[in-house]
N, C-alpha and C positions, 0 to 999 in steps of 0.2 A: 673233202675226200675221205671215204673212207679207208683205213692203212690196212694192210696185208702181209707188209713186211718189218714193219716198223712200231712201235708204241710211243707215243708223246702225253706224256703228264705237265702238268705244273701244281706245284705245289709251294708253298709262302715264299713267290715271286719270283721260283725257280722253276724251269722249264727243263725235264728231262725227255733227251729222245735217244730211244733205246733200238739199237738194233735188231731185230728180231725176227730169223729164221733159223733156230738152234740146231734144227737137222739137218741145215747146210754152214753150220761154223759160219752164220750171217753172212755169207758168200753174199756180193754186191751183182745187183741184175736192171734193168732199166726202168722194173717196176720202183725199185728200193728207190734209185736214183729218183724219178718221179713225186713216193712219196719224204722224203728227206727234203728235195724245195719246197713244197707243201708247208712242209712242219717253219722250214727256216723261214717263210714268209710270215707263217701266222707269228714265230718269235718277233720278227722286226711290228707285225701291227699290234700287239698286244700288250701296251703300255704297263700291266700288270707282271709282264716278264722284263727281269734284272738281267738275268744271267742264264745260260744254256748250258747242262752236262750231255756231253754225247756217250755212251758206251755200250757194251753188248749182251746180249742176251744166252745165256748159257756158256761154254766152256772157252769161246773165241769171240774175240772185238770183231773184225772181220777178214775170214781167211781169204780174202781178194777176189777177182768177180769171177763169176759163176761160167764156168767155161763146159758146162757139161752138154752141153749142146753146141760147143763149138764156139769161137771167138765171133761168128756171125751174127750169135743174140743180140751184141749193142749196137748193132743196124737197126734203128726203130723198124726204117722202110725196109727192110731184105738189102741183100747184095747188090738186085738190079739198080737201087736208088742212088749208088755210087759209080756207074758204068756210062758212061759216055755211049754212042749210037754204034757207034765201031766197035763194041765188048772191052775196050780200053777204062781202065780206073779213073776216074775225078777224084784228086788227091783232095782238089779244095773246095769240092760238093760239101753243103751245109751239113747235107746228113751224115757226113763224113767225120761228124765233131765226135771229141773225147768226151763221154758224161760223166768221166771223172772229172776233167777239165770244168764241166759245168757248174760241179757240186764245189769243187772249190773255190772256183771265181763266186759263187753265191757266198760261199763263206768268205770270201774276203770282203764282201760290200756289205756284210750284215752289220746293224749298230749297237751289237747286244755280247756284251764275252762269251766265249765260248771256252768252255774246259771238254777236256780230254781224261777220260776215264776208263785208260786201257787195260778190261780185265783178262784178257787171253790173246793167243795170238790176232795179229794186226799185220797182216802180207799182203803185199801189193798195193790195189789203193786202198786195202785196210788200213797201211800206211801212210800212204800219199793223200789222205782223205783229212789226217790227221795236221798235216805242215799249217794251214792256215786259222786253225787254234790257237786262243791264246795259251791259253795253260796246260800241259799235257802232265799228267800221272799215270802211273801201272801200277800192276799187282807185280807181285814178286812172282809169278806165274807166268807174264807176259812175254809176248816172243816177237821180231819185227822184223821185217826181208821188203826191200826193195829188191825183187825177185826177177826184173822183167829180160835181163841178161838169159838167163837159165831157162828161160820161156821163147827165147827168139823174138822179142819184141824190144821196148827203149821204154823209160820212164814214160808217167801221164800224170792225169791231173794238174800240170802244169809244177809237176815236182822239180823238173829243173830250174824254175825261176825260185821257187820256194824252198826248196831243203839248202841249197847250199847257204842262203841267208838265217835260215833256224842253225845251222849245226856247222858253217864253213865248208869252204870248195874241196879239201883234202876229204874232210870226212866224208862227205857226199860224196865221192866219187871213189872210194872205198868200199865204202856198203854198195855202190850202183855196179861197179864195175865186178863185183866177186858175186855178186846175187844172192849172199847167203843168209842164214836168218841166225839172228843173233836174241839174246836175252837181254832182259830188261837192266843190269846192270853195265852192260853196256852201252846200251839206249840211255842211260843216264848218265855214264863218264863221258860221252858222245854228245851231249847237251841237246838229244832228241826228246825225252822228259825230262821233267825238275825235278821230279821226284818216285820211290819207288815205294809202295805199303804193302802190309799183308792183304788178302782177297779181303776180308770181312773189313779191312779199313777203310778200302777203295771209295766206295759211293761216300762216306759219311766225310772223308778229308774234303772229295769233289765238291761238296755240298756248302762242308765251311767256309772254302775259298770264295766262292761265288756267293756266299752270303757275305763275306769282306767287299765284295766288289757293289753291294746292293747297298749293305747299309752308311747311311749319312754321304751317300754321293748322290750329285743332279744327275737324272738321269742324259740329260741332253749334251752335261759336258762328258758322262764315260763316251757316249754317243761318237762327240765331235774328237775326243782322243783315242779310241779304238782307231776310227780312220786315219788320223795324224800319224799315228805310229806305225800300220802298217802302210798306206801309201805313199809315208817316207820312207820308204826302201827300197823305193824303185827313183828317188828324186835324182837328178845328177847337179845339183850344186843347195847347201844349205839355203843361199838366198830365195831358193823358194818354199824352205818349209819356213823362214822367216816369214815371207809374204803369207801363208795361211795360218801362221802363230798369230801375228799382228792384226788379222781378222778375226782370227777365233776369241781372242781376249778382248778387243774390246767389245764385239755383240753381246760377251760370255758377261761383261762389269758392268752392261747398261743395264742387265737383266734381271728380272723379277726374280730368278734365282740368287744371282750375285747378291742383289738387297737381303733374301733372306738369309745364305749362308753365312754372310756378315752378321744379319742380326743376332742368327743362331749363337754363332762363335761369343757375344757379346753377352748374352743372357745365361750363355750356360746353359743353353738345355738343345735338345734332339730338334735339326733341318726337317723342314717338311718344306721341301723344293715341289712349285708347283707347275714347272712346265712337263712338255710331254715331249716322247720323242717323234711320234705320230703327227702332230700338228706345229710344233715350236721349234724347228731346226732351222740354225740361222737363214738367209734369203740365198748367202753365196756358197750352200752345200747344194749337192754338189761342188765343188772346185776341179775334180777331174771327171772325165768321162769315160766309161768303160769303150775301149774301142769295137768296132765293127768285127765281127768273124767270118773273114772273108780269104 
């Protein structure tokens, strides 16, 4: 695909994808949406990518979707495509689906971290874009509004399963319920980032972090613990993240990794783990399945 709204680099093992329509504050559109699973697929098959920085292009991460033609645009099909024969709505027409909802359920199933590199404002789902991240940072610049109160619409992306789990159900429903936009230090006493740097700091912290996450780990167990951790947040009794711990470890000690991370540790010198995430993912990952959109 070639991108029109977006940039995707990698560079030694990191994969950056950059928002970019600066003359719309990377306002989010169905093309963006489009290329963004693009990029997040080529990260999951590209065994040379560790780690993902997302962030944006010019003065705004992204000022939420592009409404300048009307809330109609994320109809792929037009309006008709949601109308019943009677001119009646089909609530639950396929075409009907949130593409924020889309890009985050992609980020939730991806195997690769992902940081958050929020250099400007971040409204709407330039927000709600951001929940299924692992690691979110700002500039001391940034600005963030779960805005959709003040708009006459309700949360997306699937931000009410996911913000009240990053930040708690009070908080969440503070920011959702007032629709206002707040700065990045409160976005960090609020525990929606971890942390807040100058603009010029921004990419090069994002950059360390995800080089923490790269080097001297298998890639197959960041892989197999990205998803442990977050599809354990949706579990309703430990006994089953026991049952997927108690598989994970033992594939994880029979493994041509386990031997060498051992040998490593034992020798004193630098893991060169030779599985991939591409071809060597245990047999019982899966363990959940994405349900139906029905």
């Amino acid at each position: 695909m070639a991108y029109k709204t977006i940039r995707y680099e990698v560079e030694d093992g990191i994969a950056t994808l950059t928002l970019s329509r600066p003359e719309k504050m990377n306002s989010f559109t169905t093309g963006m949406l489009s290329e963004m699973l693009d990029a997040l697929d080529r990260v999951d098959a590209d065994d040379d990518v560790r780690a993902l920085i997302v962030t944006g292009d010019g003065r705004a991460f992204c000022a939420g979707a592009d409404i300048s033609n009307g809330a109609g645009e994320f109809l792929t099909d037009g309006e008709e495509s949601v109308r019943n024969a009677d001119g009646s709505f089909n609530y639950s027409s396929p075409a009907a689906r949130d593409g924020g909802g889309r890009l985050t359920l992609r980020l939730y199933e991806l195997k690769k971290p992902v940081i958050a590199a929020v250099n400007g404002a971040a409204v709407g789902v330039g927000s709600t874009m951001l929940l299924p991240m692992d690691v979110r940072i700002a500039s001391e610049s940034a600005r963030f509004g779960f805005v959709f109160a003040k708009r006459g619409i309700v949360p997306e992306a699937a931000s009410s399963w996911f913000l009240p789990r990053v930040v708690g159900i009070s908080q969440a429903a503070r920011w959702c319920y007032s629709g206002r936009v707040f700065d990045a230090a409160e976005a960090l006493s609020g525990g929606l980032v971890q942390s807040v740097v100058p603009q010029d700091e921004l990419i090069p912290t994002a950059r360390a972090i995800a080089q923490e996450f790269a080097d001297q780990t298998a890639p197959v167990s960041i892989a197999l613990t990205r998803q442990m951790l977050w599809k354990g947040l949706g579990m309703s009794h430990p006994m089953e993240a026991h049952r997927v711990d108690s598989r994970a470890i033992l594939s994880r000690s029979l493994s041509e990794d386990a031997n060498e991370g051992v040998n490593a540790f034992l020798e004193k010198r630098p893991a060169d783990f030779p599985m991939k995430v591409s071809t060597d993912m245990p047999d019982f990952y899966p363990w959940s399945q994405e349900p139906e959109y029905d």
